[in-house]
NULUMNU-823201 format. One line per 5 residues: number of its first residue (from 0); their letters; for each residue x, y, z of N, C-alpha, C. Coordinates in nm, 3 decimals. Each point is the difference from the previous one (the first is absolute). Layout:
BEGIN
NUM = a = X/Y/Z/X/Y/Z/X/Y/Z ~ ...
//
This chain:
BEGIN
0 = xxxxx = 6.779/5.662/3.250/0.090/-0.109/-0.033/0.061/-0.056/0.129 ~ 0.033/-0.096/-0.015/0.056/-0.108/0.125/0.084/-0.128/-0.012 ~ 0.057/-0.026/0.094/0.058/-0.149/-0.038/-0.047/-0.101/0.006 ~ 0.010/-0.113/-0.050/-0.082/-0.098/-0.018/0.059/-0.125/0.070 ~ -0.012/-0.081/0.069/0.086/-0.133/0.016/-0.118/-0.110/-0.054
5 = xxxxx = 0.113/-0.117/-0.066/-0.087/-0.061/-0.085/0.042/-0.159/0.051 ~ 0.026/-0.117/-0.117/-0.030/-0.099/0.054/0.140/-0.063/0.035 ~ 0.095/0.047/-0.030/0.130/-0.079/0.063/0.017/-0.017/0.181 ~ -0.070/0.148/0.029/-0.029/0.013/0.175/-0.035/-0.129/0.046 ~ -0.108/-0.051/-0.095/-0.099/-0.109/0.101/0.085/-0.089/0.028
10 = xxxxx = -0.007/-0.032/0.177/0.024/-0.090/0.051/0.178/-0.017/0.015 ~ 0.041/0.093/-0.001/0.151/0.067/-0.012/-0.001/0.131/0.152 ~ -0.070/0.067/-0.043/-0.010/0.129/0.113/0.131/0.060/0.054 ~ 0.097/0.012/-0.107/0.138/0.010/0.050/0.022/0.131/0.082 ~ -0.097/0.076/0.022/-0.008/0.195/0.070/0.127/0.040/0.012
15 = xxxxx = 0.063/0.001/-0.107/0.176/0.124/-0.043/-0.134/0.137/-0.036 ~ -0.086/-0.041/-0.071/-0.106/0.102/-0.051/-0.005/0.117/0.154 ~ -0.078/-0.079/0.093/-0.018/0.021/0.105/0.081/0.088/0.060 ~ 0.097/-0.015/-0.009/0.161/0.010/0.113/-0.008/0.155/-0.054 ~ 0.010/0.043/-0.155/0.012/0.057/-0.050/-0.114/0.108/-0.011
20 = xxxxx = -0.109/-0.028/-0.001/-0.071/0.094/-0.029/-0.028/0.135/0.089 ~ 0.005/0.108/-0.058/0.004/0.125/0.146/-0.121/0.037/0.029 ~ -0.143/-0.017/-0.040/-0.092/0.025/0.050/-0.097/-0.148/0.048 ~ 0.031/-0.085/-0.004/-0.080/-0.134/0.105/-0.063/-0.018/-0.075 ~ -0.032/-0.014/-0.176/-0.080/-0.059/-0.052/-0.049/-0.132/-0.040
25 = xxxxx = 0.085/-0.101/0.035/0.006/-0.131/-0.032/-0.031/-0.097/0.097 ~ -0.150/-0.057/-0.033/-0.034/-0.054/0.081/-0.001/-0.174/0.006 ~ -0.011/-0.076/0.102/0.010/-0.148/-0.019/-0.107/-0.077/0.012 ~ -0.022/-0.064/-0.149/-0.144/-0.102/0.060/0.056/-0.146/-0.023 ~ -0.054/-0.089/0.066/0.026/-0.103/0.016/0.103/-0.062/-0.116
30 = xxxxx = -0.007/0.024/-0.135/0.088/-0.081/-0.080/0.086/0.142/-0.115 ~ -0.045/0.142/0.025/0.077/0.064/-0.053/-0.015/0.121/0.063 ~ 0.068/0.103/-0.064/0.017/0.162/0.050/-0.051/0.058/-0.102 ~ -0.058/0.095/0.039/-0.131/0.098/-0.053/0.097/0.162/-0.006 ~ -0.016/0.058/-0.106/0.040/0.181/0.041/-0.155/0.075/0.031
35 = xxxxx = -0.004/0.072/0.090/-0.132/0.079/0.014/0.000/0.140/-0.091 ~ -0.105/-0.030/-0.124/-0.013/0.099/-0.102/0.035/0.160/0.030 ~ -0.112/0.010/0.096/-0.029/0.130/0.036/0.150/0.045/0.141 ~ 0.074/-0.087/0.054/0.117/0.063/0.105/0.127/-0.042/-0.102 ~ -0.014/-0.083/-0.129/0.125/0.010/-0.057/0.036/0.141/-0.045
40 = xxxxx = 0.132/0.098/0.014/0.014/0.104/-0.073/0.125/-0.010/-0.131 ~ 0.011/-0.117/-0.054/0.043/-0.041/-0.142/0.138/0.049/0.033 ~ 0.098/-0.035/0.091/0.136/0.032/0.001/0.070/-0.105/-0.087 ~ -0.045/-0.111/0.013/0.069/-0.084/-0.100/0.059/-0.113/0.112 ~ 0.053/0.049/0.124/0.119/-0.084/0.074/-0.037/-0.133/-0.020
45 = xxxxx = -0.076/-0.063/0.014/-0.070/-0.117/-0.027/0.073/-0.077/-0.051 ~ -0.010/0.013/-0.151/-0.010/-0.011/-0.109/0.165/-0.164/0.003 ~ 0.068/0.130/0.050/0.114/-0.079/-0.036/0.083/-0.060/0.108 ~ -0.065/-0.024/0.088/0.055/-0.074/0.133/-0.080/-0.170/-0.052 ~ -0.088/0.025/-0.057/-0.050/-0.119/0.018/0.052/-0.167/-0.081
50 = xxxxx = 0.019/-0.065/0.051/0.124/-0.087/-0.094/-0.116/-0.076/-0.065 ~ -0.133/0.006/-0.029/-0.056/-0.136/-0.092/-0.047/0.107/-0.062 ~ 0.016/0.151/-0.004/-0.074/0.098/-0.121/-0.105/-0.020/0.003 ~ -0.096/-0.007/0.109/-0.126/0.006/0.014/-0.068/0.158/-0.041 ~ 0.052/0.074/0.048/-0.050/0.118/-0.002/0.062/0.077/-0.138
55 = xxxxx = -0.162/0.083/-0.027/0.018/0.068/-0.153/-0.088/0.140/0.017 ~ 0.116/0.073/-0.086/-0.150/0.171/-0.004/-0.111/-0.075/-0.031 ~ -0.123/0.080/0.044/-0.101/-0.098/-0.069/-0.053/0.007/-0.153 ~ 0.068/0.127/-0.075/-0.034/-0.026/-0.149/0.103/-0.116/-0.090 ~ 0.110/-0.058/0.101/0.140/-0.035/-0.065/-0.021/-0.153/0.067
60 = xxxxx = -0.128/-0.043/0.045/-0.026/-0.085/0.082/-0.014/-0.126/-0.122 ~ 0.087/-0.156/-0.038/-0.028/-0.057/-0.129/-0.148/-0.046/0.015 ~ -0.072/0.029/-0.149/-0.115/-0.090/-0.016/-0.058/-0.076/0.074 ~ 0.107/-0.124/0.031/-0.073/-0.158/0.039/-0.020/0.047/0.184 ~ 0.033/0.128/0.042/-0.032/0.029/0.116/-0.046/0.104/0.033
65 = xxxxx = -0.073/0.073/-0.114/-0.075/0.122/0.026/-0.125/-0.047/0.107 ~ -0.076/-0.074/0.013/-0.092/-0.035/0.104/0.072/0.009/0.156 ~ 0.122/0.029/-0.020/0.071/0.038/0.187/-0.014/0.152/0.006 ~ -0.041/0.055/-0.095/-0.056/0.143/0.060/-0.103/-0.033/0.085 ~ -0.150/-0.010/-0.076/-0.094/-0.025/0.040/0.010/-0.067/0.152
70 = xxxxx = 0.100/-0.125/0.014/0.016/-0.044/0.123/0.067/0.064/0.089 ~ 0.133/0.085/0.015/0.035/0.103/0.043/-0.154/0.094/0.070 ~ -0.115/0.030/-0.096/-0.060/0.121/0.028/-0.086/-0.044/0.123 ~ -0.061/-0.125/-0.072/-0.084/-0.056/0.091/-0.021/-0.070/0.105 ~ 0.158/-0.030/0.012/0.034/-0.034/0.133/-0.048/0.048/0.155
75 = xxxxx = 0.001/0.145/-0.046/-0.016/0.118/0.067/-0.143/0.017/0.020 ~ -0.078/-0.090/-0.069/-0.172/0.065/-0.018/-0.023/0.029/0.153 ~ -0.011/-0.156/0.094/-0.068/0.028/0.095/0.104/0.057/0.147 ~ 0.176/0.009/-0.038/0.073/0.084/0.117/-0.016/0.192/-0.031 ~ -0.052/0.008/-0.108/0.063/0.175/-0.017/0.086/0.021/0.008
80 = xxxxx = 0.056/0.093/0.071/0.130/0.040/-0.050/0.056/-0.022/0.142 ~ 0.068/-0.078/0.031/0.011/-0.039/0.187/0.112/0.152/0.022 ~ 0.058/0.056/-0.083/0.128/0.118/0.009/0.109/-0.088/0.058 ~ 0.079/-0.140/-0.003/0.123/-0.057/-0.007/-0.018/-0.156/-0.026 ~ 0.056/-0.046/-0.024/0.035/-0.173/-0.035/0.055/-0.008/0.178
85 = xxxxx = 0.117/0.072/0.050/0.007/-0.095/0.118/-0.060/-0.016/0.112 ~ -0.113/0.083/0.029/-0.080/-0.030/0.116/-0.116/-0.073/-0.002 ~ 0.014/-0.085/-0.147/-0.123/-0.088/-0.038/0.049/-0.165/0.053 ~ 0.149/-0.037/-0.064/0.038/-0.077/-0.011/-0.069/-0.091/-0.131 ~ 0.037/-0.122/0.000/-0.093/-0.073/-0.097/-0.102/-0.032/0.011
90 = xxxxx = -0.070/0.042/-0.101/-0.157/0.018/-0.008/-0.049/-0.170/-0.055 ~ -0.121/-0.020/0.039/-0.016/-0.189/-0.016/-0.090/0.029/-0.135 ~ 0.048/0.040/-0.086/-0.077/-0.028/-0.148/0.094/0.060/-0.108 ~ -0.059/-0.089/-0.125/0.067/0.070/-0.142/-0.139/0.068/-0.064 ~ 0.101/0.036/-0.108/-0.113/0.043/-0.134/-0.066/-0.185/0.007
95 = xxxxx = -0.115/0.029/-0.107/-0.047/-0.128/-0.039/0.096/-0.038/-0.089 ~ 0.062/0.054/-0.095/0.104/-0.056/-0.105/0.092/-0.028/0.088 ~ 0.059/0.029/0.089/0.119/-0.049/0.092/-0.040/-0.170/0.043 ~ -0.116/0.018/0.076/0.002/-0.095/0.081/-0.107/-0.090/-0.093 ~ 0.010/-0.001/-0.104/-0.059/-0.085/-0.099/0.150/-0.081/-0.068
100 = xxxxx = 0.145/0.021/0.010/0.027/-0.039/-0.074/0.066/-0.110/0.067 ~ 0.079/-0.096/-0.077/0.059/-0.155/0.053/0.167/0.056/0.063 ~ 0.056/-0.063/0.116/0.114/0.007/0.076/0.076/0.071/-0.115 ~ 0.076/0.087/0.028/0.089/0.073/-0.071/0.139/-0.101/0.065 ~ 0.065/-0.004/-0.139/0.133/-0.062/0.031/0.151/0.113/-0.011
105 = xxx = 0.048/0.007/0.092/0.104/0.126/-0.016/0.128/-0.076/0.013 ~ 0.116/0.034/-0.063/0.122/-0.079/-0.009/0.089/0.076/0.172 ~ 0.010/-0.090/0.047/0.120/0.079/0.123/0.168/0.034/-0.002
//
């Protein structure tokens, strides 16, 4: 089990997630933040720093955004497991569902 970040992230990238997390799992691609399946260890901190509630356990993850697992997983296909988010910096790609979708509008 793992955390999931889903579609409120896109194009927001607010990293309180980030700030917060104690093992470097959260990584940045061009229009959102990714958790890495296999270095998340399910503390939760995440969860509730994040002000657009992007992030969900992934069984508690709603319906209309269960496909941000899958993007979460596969993000990762071709980095593996790099072992931190900050010595990558932002990575120049999304999932295909990320970077398939139209400008995300976020209120400031």
């Amino acid at each position: 089990m793992t955390y999931v970040i889903a579609q409120p992230c896109v194009d927001l990238k607010d990293r309180a997630c980030v700030d917060e997390c104690p093992v470097d799992c959260i990584y940045e691609g061009k229009r959102m933040l990714y958790i890495h399946p296999d270095e998340c260890v399910d503390c939760g901190a995440c969860e509730p720093v994040c002000p657009v509630e992007a992030i969900f356990y992934e069984d508690d993850t709603p319906e209309e955004w269960k496909g941000y697992y899958d993007a979460n997983v596969h993000f990762f296909d071709d980095l593996g497991s790099p072992g931190g988010a900050a010595k990558m910096g932002e990575i120049d790609h999304d999932h295909e569902l990320v970077a398939a979708l139209p400008p995300q509008e976020h209120d400031e």
